[in-house]
Backbone and ligand atoms as CSV (ligand in chain L), in Angstrom:
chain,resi,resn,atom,element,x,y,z
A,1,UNK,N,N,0.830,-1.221,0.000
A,1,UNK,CA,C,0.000,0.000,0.000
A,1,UNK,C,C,0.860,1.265,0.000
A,2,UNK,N,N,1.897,0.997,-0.482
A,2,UNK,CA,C,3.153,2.347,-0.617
A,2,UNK,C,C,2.310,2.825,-1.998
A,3,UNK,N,N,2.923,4.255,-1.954
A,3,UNK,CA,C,2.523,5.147,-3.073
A,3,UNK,C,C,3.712,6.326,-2.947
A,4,UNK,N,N,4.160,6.585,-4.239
A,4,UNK,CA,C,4.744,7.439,-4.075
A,4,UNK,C,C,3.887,8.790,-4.999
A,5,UNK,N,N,4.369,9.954,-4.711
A,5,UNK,CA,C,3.535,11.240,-5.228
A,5,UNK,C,C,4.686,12.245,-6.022
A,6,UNK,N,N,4.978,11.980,-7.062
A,6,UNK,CA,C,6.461,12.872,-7.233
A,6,UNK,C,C,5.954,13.861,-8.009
A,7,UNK,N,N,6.387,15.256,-7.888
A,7,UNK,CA,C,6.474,16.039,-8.671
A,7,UNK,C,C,7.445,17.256,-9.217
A,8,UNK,N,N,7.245,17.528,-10.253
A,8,UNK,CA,C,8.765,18.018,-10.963
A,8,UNK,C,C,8.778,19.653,-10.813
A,9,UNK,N,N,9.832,20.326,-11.866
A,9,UNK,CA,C,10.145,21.095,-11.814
A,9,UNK,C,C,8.921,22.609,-11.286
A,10,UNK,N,N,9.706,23.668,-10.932
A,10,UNK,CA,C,8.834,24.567,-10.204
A,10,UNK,C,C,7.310,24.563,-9.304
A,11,UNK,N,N,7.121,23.108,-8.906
A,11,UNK,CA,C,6.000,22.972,-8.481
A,11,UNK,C,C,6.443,23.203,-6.520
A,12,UNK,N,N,7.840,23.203,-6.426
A,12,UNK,CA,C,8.347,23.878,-4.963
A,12,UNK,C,C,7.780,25.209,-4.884
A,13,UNK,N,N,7.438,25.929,-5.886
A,13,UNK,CA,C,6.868,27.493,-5.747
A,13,UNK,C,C,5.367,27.407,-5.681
A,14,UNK,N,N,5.081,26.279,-5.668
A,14,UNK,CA,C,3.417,26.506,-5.586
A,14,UNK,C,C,3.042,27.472,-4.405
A,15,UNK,N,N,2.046,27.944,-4.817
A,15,UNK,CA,C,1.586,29.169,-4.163
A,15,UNK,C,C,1.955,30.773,-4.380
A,16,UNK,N,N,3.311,30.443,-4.914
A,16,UNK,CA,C,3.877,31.892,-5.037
A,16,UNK,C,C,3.946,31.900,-6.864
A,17,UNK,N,N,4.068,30.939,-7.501
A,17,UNK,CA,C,3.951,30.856,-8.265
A,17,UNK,C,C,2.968,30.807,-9.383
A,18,UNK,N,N,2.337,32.111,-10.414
A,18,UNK,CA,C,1.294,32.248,-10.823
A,18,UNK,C,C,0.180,31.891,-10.477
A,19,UNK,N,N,-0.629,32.328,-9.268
A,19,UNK,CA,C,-1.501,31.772,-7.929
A,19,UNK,C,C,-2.560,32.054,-9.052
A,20,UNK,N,N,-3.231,32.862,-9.902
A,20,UNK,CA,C,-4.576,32.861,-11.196
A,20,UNK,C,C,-4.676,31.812,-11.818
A,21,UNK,N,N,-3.247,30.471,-12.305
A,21,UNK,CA,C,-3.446,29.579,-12.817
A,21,UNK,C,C,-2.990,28.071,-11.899
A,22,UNK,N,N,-2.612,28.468,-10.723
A,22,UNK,CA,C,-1.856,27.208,-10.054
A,22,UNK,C,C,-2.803,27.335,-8.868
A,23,UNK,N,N,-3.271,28.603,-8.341
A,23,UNK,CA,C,-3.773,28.765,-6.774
A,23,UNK,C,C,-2.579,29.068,-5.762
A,24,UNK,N,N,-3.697,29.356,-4.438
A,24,UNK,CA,C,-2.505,29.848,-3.349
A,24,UNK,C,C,-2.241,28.760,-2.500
A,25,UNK,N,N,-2.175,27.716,-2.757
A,25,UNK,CA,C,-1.754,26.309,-1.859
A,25,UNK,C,C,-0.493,26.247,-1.991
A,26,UNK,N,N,0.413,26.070,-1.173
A,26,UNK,CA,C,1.737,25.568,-1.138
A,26,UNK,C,C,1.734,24.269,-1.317
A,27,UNK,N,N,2.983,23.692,-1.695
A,27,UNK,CA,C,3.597,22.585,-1.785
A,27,UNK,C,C,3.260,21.665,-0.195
A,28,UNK,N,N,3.517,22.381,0.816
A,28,UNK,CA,C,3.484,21.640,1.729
A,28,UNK,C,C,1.896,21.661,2.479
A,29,UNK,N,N,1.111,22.643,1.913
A,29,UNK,CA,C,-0.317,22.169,1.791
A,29,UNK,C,C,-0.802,21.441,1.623
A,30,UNK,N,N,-0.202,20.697,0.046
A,30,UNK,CA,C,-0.476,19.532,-0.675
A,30,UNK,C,C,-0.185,18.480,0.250
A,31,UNK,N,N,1.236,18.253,0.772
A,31,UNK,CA,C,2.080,17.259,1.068
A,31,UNK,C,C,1.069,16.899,2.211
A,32,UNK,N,N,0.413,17.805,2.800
A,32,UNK,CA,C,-0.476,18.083,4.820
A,32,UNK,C,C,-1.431,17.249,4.280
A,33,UNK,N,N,-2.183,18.007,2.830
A,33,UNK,CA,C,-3.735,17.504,2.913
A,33,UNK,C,C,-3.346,15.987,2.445
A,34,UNK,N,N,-2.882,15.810,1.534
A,34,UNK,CA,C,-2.716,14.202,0.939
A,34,UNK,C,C,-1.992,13.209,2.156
A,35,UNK,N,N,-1.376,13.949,2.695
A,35,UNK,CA,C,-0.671,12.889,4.045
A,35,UNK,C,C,-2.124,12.264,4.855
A,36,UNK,N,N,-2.677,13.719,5.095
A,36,UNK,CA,C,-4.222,12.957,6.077
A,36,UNK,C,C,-5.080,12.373,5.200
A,37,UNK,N,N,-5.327,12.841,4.191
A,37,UNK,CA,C,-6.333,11.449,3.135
A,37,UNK,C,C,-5.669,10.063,2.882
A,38,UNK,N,N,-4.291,9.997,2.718
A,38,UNK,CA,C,-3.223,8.485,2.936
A,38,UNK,C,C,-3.816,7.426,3.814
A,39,UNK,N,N,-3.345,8.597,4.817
A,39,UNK,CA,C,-4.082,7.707,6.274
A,39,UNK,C,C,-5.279,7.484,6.718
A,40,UNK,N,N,-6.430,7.723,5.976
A,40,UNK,CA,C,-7.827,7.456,5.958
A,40,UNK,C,C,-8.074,6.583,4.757
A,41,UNK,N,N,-7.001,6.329,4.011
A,41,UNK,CA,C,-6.687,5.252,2.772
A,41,UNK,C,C,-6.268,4.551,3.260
A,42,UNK,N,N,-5.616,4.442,4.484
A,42,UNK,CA,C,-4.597,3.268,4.752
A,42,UNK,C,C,-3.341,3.050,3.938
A,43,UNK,N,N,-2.898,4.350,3.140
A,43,UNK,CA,C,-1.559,4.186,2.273
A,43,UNK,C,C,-0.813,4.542,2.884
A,44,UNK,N,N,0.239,4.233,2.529
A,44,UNK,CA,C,1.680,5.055,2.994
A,44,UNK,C,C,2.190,5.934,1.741
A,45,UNK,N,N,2.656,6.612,2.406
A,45,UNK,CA,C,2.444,8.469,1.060
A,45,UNK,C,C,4.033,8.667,0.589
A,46,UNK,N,N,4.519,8.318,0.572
A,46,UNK,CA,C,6.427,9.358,-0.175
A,46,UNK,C,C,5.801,10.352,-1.225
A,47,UNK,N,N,6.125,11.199,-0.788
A,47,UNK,CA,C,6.043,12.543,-1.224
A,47,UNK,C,C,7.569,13.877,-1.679
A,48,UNK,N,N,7.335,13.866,-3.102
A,48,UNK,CA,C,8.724,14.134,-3.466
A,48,UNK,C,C,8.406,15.216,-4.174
A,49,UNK,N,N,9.364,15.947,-4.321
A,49,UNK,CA,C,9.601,17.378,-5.314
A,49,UNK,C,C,11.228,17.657,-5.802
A,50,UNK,N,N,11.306,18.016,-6.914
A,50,UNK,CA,C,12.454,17.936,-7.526
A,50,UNK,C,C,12.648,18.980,-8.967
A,51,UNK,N,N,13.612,19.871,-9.177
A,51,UNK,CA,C,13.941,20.491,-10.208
A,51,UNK,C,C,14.793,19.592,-11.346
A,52,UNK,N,N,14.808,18.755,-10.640
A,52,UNK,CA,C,15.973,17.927,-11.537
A,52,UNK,C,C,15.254,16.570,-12.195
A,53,UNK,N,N,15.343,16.414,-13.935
A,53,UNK,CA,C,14.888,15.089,-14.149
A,53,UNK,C,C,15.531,13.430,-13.498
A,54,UNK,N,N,16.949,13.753,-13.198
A,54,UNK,CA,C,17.790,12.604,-13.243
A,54,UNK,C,C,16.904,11.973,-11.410
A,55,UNK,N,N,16.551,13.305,-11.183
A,55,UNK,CA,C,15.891,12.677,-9.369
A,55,UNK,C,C,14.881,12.101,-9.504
A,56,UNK,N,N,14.038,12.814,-10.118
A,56,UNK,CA,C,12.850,12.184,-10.625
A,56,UNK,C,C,12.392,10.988,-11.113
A,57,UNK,N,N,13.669,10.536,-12.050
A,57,UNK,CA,C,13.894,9.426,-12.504
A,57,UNK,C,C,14.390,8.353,-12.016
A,58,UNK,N,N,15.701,8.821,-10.681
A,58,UNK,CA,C,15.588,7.923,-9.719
A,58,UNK,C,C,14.448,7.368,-8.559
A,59,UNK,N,N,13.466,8.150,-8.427
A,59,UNK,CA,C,12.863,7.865,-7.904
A,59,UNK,C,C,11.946,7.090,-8.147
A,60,UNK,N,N,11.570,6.784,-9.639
A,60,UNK,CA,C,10.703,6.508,-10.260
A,60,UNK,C,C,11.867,4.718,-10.615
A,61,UNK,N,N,12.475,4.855,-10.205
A,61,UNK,CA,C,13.306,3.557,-10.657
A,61,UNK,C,C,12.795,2.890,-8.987
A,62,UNK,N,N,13.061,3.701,-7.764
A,62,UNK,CA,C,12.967,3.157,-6.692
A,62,UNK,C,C,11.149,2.487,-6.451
A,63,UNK,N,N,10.627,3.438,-6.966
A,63,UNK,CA,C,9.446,2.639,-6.843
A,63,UNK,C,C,8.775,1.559,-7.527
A,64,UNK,N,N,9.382,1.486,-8.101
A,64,UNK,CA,C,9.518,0.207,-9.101
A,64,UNK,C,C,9.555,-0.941,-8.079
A,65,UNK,N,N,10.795,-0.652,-7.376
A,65,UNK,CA,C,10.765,-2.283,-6.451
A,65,UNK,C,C,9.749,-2.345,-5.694
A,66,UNK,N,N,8.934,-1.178,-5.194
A,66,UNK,CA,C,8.244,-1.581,-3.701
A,66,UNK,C,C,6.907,-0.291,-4.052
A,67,UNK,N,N,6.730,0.122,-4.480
A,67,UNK,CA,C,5.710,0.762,-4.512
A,67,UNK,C,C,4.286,0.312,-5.420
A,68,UNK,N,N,2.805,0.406,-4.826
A,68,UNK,CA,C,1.628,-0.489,-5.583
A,68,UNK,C,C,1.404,0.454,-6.547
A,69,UNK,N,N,1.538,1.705,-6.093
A,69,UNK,CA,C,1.310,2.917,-7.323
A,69,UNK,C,C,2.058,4.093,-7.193
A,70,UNK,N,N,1.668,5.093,-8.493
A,70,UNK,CA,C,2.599,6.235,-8.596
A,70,UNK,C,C,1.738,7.438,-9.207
A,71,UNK,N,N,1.817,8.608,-8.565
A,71,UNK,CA,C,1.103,9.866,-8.991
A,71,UNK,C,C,2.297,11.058,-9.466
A,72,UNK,N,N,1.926,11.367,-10.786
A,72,UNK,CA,C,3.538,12.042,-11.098
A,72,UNK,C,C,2.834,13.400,-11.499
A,73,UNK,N,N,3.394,14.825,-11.245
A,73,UNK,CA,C,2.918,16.075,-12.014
A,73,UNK,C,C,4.518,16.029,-12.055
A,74,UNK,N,N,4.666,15.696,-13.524
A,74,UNK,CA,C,5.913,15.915,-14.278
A,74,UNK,C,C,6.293,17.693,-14.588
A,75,UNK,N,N,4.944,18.456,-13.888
A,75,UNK,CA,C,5.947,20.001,-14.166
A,75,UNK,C,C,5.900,20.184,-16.230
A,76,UNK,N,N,6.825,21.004,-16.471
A,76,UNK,CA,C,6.955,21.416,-17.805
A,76,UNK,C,C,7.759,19.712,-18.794
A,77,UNK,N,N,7.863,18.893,-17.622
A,77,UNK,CA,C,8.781,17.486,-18.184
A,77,UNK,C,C,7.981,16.739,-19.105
A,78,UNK,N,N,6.489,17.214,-18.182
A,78,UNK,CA,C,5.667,16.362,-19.240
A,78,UNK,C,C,5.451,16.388,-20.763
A,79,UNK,N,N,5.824,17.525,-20.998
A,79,UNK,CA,C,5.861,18.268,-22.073
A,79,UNK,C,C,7.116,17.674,-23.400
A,80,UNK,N,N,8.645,17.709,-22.779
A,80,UNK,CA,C,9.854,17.167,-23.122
A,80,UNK,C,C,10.357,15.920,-22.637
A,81,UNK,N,N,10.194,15.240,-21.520
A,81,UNK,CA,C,10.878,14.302,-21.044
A,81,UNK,C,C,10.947,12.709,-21.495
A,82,UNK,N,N,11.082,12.583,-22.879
A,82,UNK,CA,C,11.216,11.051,-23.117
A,82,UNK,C,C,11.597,10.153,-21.623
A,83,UNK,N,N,12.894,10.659,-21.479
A,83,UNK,CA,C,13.825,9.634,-20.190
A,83,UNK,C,C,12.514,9.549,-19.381
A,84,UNK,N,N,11.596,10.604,-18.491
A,84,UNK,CA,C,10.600,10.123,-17.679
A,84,UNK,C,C,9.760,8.898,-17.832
A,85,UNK,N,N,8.996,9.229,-19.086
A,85,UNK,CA,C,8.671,8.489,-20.297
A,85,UNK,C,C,8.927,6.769,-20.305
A,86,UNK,N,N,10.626,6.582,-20.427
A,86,UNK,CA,C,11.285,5.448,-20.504
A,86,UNK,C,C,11.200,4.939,-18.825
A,87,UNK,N,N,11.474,5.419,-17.967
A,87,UNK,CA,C,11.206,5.551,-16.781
A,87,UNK,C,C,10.327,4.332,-16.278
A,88,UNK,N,N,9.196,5.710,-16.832
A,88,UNK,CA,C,7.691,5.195,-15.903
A,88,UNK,C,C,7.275,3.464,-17.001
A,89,UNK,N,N,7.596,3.135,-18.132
A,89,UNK,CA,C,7.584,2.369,-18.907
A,89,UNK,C,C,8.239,1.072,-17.905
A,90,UNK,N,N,8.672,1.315,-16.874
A,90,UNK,CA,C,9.330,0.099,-16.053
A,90,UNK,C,C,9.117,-0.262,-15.070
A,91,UNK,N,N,7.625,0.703,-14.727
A,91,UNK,CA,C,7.169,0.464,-13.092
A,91,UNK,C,C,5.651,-0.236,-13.965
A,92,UNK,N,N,5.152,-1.870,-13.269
A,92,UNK,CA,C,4.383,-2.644,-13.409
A,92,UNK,C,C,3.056,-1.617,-12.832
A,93,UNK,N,N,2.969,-1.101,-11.964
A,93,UNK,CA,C,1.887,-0.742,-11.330
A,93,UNK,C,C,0.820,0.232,-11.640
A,94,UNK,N,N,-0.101,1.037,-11.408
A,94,UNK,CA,C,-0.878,2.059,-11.597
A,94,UNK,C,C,-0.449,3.165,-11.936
A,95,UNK,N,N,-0.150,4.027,-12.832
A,95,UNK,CA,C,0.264,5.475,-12.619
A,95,UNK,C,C,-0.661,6.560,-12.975
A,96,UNK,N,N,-0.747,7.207,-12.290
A,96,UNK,CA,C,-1.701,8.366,-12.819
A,96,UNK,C,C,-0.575,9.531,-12.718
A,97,UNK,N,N,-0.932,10.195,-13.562
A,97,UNK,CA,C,-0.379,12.281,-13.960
A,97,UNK,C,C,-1.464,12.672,-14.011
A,98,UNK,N,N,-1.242,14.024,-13.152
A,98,UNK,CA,C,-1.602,15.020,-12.405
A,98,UNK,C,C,-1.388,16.122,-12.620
A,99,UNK,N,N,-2.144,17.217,-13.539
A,99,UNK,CA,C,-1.641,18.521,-13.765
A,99,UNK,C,C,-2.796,19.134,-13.104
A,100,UNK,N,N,-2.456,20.372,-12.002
A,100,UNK,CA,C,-3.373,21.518,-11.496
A,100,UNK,C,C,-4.067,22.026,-12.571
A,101,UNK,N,N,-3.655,22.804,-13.706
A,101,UNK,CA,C,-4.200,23.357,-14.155
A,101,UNK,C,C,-4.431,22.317,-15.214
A,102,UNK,N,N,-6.004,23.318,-16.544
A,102,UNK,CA,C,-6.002,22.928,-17.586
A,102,UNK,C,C,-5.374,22.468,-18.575
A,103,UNK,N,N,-4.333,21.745,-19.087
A,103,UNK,CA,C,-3.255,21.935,-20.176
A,103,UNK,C,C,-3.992,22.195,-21.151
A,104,UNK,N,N,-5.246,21.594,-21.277
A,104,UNK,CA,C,-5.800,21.516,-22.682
A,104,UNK,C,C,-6.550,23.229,-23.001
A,105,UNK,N,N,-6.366,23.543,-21.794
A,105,UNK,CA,C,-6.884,24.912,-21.932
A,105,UNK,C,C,-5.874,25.931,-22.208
A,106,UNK,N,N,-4.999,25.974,-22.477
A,106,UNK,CA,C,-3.232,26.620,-22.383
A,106,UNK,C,C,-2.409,26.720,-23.719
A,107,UNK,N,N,-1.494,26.751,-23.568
A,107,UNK,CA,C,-0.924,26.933,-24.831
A,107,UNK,C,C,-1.020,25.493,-25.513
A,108,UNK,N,N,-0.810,25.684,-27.012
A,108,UNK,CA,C,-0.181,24.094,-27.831
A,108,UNK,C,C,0.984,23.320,-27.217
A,109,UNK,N,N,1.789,24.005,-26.893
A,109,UNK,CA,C,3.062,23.288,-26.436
A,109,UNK,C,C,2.744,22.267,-25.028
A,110,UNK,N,N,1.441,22.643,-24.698
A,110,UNK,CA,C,1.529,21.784,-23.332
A,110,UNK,C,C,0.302,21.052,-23.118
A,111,UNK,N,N,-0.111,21.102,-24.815
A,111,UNK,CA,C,-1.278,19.726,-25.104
A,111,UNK,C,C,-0.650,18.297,-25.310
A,112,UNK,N,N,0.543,18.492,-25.392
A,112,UNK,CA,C,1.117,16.854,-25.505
A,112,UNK,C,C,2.075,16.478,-24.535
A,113,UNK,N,N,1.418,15.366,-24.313
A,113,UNK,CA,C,2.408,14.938,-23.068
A,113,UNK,C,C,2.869,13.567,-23.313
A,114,UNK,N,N,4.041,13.160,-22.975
A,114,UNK,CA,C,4.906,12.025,-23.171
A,114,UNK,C,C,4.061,10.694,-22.143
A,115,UNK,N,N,4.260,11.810,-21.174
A,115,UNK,CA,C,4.091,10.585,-19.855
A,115,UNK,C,C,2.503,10.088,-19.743
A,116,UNK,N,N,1.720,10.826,-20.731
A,116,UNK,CA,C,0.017,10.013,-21.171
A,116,UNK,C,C,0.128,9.013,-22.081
A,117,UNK,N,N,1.493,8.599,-22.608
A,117,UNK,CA,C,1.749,7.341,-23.242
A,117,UNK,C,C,1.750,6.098,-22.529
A,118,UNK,N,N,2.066,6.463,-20.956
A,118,UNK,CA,C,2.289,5.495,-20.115
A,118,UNK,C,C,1.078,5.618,-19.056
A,119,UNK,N,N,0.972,6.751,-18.853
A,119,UNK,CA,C,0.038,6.769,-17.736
A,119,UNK,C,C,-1.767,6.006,-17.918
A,120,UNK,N,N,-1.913,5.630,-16.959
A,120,UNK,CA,C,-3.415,4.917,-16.420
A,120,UNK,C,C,-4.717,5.624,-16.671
A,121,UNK,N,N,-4.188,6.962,-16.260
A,121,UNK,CA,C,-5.346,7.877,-15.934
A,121,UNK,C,C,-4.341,9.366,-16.104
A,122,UNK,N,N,-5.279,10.420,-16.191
A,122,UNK,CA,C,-4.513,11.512,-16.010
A,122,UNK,C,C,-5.921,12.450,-15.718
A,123,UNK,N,N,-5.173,13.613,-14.991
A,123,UNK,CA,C,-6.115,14.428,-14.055
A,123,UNK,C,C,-5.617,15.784,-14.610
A,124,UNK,N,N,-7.090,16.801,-14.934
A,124,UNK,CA,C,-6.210,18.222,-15.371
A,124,UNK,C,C,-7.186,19.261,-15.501
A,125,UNK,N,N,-6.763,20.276,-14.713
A,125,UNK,CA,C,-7.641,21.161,-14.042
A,125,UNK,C,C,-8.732,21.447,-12.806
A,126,UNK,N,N,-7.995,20.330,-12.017
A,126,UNK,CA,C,-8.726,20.519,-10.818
A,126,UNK,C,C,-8.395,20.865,-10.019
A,127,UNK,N,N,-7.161,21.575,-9.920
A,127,UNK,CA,C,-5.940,22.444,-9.107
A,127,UNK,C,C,-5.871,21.091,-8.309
A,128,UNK,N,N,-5.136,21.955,-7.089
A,128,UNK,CA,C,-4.396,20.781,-6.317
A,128,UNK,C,C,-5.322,19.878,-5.328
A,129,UNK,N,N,-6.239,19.473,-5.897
A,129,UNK,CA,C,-7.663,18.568,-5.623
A,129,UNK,C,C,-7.490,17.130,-5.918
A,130,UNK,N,N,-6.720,17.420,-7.288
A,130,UNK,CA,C,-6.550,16.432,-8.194
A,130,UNK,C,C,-6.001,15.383,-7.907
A,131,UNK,N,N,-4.545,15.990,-6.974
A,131,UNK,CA,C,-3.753,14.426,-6.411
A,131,UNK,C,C,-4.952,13.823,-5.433
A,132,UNK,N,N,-5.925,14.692,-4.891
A,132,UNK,CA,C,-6.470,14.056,-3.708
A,132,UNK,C,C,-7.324,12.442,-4.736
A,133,UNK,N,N,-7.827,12.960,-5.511
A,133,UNK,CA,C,-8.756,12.166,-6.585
A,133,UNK,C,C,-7.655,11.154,-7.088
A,134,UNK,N,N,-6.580,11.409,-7.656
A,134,UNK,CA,C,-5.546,10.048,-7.989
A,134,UNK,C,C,-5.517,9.467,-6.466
A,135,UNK,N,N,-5.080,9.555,-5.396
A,135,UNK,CA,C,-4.810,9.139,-3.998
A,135,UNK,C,C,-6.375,7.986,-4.425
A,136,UNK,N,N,-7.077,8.422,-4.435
A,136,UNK,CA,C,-8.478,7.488,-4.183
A,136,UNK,C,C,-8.807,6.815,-4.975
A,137,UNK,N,N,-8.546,6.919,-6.476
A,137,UNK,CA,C,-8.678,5.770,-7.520
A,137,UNK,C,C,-7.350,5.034,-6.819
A,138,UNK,N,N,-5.980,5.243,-6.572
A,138,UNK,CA,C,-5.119,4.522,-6.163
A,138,UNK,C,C,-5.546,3.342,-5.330
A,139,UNK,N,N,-6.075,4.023,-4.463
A,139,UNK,CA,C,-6.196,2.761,-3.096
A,139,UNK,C,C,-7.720,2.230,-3.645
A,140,UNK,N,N,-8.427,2.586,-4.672
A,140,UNK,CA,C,-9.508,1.993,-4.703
A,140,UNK,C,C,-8.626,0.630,-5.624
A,141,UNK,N,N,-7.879,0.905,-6.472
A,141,UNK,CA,C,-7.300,-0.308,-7.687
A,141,UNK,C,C,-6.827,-1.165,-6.601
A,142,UNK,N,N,-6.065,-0.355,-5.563
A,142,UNK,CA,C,-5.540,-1.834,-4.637
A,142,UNK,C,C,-5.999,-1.890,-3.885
A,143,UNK,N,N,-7.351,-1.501,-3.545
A,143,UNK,CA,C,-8.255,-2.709,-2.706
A,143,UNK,C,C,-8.904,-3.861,-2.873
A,144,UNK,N,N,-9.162,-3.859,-4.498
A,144,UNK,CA,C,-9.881,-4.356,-5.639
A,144,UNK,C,C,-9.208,-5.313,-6.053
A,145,UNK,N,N,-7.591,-5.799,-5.511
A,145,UNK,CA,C,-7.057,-6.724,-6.361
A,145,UNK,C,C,-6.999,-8.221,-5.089
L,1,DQA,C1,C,1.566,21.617,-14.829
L,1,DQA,C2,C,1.325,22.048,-16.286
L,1,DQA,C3,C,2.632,22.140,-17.049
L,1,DQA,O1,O,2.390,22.532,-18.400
L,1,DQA,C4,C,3.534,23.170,-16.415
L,1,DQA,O2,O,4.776,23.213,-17.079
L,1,DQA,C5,C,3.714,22.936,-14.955
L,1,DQA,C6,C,2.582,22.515,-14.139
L,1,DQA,C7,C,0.275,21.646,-13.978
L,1,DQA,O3,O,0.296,21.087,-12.897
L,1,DQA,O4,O,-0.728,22.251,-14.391
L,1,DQA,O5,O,4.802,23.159,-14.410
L,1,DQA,O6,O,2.044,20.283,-14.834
């Protein structure tokens, strides 16, 4: 019932960061509210943030061994990141991506995403609600098995 929650570049500025299209929730808002919905899931939560793909990617290698699922807001990666891509292509389990905002509502450049090649499900525009909604299809797939 491990889950990990990773997310990428500039999403450490949440809140301060274009609050009209992201909102005023911090990062560690997120990390508070999804920690207490975990534990009313009965999951265990790793919760990660990272500017860097190569972390991201390690992390995404680590959950591979031991984690039932994975919730990724790949940040602007989703956009460029084959390697994520190749990555998430090696974890057996559930993955859902997670974007706050609309992409499809936004520019062209950030209607295509790599990591919806791999992903299960994907969530977009429900600001930071959204991981709460992956968290609960999560533990609903592994209650179900
Ligand atoms: C985002 C959307 C991406 O296009 C953007 O680069 C982000 C955040 C979102 O959560 O809406 O950094 O993934």
């Amino acid at each position: 019932r491990l889950v990990f929650l990773i997310n990428g570049p500039n999403l450490n500025l949440l809140g301060k960061r274009q609050p009209h299209i992201y909102g005023d929730e911090t990062l560690a808002d997120v990390e508070r509210e999804c920690g207490k919905l975990a534990e009313e899931l009965r999951l265990e939560l790793r919760f990660h943030q990272s500017n860097r793909e190569y972390e991201i990617i390690d992390w995404i290698h680590e959950a591979r061994e031991i984690a039932g699922g994975l919730i990724i807001n790949p940040g602007a990666f989703t956009h460029t990141s084959v390697a994520i891509l190749d990555a998430l292509n090696t974890f057996d389990n559930p993955v859902f991506e997670c974007h706050i905002s609309n992409v499809h509502k936004r520019e062209a450049f950030r209607h295509h995403s790599y990591v919806s090649l791999r992903a299960d499900g994907v969530i977009a525009g429900f600001g930071t609600h959204g991981y709460q909604l992956c968290l609960r299809s999560i533990a609903r797939i592994i209650d179900s098995r």
